[in-house]
N, C-alpha and C positions, 0 to 999 in steps of 0.2 A: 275784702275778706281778710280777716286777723286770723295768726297763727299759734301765739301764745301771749305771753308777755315773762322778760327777763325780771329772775329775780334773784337776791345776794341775800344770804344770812351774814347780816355785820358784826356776830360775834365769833365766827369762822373764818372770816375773811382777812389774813392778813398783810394786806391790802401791796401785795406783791408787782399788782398791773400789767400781770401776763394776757387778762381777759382784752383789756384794752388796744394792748398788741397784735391781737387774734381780730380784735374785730373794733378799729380804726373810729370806722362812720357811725358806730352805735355805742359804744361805751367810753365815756368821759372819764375823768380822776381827777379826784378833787387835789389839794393842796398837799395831804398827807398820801396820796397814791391809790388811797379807796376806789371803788367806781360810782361815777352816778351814771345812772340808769333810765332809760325814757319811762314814763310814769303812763303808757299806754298801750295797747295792743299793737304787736310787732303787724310788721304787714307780712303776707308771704316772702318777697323778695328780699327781706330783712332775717328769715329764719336761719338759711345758712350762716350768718355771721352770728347771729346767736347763741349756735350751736357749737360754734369755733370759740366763743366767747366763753362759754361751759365749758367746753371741754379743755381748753389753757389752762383752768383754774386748777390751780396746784391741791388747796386744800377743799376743793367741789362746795365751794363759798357758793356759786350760780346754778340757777336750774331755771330750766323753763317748764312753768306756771300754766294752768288754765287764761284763755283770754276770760276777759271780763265783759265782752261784749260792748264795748263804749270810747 
């Protein structure tokens, strides 16, 4: 069962890496501090860091999305 999936507006995002702070095991940074983001439906057990992942973000760059089914 999928819960949402994480997503960043990258022209809001001033790529600070507070979300990555928040939530370790799910959100990556690239070179410049950005986040990359899994490219799939979060699992349930994954939502909580999600939502920690959102809610760090300073400038609300992250939000969780409809899953996609896939």
């Amino acid at each position: 069962m999928s819960g949402g999936v994480l997503r960043v507006d990258p022209v809001a995002c001033d790529g600070v890496g507070a979300c990555a702070l928040a939530a370790p095991a799910l959100v990556d940074l690239d070179r410049w501090g950005y986040p990359l983001l899994p490219r799939r439906d979060l699992t349930g057990a994954e939502m909580p860091a999600a939502l920690a992942a959102a809610r760090a973000c300073p400038r609300r760059a992250l939000w969780l999305g409809a899953a996609t089914g896939g």
